[in-house]
C-alpha positions in Angstrom: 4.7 -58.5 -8.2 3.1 -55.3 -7.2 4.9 -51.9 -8.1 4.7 -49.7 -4.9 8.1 -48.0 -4.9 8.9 -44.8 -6.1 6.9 -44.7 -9.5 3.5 -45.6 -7.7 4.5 -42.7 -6.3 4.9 -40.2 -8.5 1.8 -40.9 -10.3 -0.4 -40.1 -7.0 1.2 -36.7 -6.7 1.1 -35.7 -10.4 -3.3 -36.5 -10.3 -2.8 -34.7 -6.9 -1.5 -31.8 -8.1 -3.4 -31.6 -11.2 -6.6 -31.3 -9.4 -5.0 -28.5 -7.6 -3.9 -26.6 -10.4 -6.0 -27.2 -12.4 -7.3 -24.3 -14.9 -4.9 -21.5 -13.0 -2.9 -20.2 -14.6 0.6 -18.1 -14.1 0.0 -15.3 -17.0 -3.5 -14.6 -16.0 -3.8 -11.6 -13.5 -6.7 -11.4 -11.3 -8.9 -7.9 -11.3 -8.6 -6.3 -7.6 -9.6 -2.7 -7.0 -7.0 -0.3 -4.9 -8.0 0.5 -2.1 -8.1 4.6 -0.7 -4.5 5.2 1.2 -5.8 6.5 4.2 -3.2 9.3 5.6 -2.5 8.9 9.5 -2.3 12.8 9.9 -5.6 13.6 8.4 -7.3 11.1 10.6 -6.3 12.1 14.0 -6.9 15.9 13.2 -10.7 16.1 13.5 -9.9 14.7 17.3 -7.1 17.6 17.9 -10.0 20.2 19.6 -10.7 17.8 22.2 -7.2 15.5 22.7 -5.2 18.7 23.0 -6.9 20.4 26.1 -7.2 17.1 27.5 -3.6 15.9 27.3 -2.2 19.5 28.5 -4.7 19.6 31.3 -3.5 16.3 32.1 0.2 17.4 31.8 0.0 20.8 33.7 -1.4 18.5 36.5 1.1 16.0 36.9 3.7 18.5 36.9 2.2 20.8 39.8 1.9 17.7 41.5 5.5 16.7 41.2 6.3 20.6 41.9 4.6 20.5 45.5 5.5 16.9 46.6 9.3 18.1 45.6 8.6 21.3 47.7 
């Protein structure tokens, strides 16, 4: 008689997961580089001269319209 229960089983997964795993290991940390923290504030200001005219031209606009079509 053929074992196919539950130890048949068990000796699929462990040559499974031996070929998965094998030569990692926990204690060995892998080399990686940090990467520059780029800072949100100091890469919008070079487009302040130009955003801020544009935004307040756009803002002094929409409120003189709302101005005359309230008047």
């Amino acid at each position: 008689m053929q074992d196919t229960g539950h130890g048949a089983r068990m000796g699929k997964i462990r040559f499974v997961a031996n070929l998965k795993t094998q030569g990692i290991t926990m204690s060995k940390p892998t080399p990686h580089q940090e990467a520059p923290e780029i800072d949100a504030v100091e890469a919008v200001v070079p487009y302040m001269p130009l955003v801020l005219p544009l935004v307040g031209g756009i803002l002094m606009f929409l409120l003189a319209f709302i101005a005359v079509s309230m008047a």
